[in-house]
C-alpha positions as CSV (number, residue, x, y, z in Angstrom):
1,X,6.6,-151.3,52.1
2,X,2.8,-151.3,53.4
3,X,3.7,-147.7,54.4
4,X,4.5,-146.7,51.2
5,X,1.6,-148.4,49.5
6,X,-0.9,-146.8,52.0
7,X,0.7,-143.1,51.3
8,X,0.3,-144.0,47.6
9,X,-3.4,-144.8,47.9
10,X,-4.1,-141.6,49.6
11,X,-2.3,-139.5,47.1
12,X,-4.1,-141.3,44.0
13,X,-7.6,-141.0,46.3
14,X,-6.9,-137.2,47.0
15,X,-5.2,-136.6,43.5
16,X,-8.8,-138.7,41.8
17,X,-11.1,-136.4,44.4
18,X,-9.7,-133.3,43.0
19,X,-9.8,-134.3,39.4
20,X,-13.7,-135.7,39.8
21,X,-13.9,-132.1,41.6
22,X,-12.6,-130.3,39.0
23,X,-14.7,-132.0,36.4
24,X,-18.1,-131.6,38.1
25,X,-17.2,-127.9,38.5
26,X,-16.2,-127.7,35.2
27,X,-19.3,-129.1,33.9
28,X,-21.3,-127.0,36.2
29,X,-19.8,-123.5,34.7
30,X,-18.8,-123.9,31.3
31,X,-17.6,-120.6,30.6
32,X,-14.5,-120.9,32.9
33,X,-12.9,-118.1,31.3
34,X,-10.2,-119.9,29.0
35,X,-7.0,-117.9,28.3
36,X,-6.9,-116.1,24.9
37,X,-4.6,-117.1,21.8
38,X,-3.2,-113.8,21.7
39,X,-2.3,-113.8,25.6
40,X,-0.3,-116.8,25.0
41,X,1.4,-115.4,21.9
42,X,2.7,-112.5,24.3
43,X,3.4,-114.7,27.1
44,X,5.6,-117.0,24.5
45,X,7.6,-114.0,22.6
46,X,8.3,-112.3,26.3
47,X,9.9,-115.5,27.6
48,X,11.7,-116.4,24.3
49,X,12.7,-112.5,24.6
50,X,14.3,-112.8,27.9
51,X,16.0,-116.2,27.4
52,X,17.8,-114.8,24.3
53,X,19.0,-111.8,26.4
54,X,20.4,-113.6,29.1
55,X,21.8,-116.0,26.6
56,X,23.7,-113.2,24.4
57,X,24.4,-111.6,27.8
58,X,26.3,-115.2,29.0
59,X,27.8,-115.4,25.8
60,X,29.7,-111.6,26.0
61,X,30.9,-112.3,29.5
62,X,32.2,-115.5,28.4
63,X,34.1,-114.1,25.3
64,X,35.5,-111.1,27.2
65,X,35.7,-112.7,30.5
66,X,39.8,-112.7,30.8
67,X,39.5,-108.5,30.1
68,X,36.7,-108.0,32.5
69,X,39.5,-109.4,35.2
70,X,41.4,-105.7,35.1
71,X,38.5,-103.9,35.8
C-alpha cells in the first residue's frame, strides 16, 4: 500500500509540475496559436464522413453476407 501511495504522489507532483509549467508558459506567450473554428468544422465533418462510410459499408456486408459466401 505505501508503494502505491508513493507512485501516486509522484504522478500528481509530476502531473501539478507540468500543469504549473504549462500555465507559466502560457501566460508568458499569449498568442499560442489557438486552432481555428473552421479547422475544427473540417476536422468534425471528415470524421463524421468516414464513420458513416464504414458504417453503410458494415451494414451491406452484413445484409448480403450469406451471397458474398459463393464468391
Amino acid at each position: 500500500m505505501t508503494y502505491l501511495a508513493a507512485r501516486t504522489r509522484r504522478a500528481v507532483l509530476a502531473l501539478t509540475m507540468r500543469l504549473h509549467a504549462g500555465v507559466t508558459e502560457a501566460t508568458r506567450r499569449p498568442d499560442r496559436g489557438d486552432i481555428s473554428v473552421t479547422t475544427v468544422i473540417i476536422w468534425v465533418a471528415a470524421i463524421t464522413g468516414a464513420v458513416l462510410i464504414a458504417g453503410t459499408i458494415g451494414v451491406v456486408i452484413a445484409k448480403y453476407n450469406g451471397q458474398l459466401n459463393g464468391l
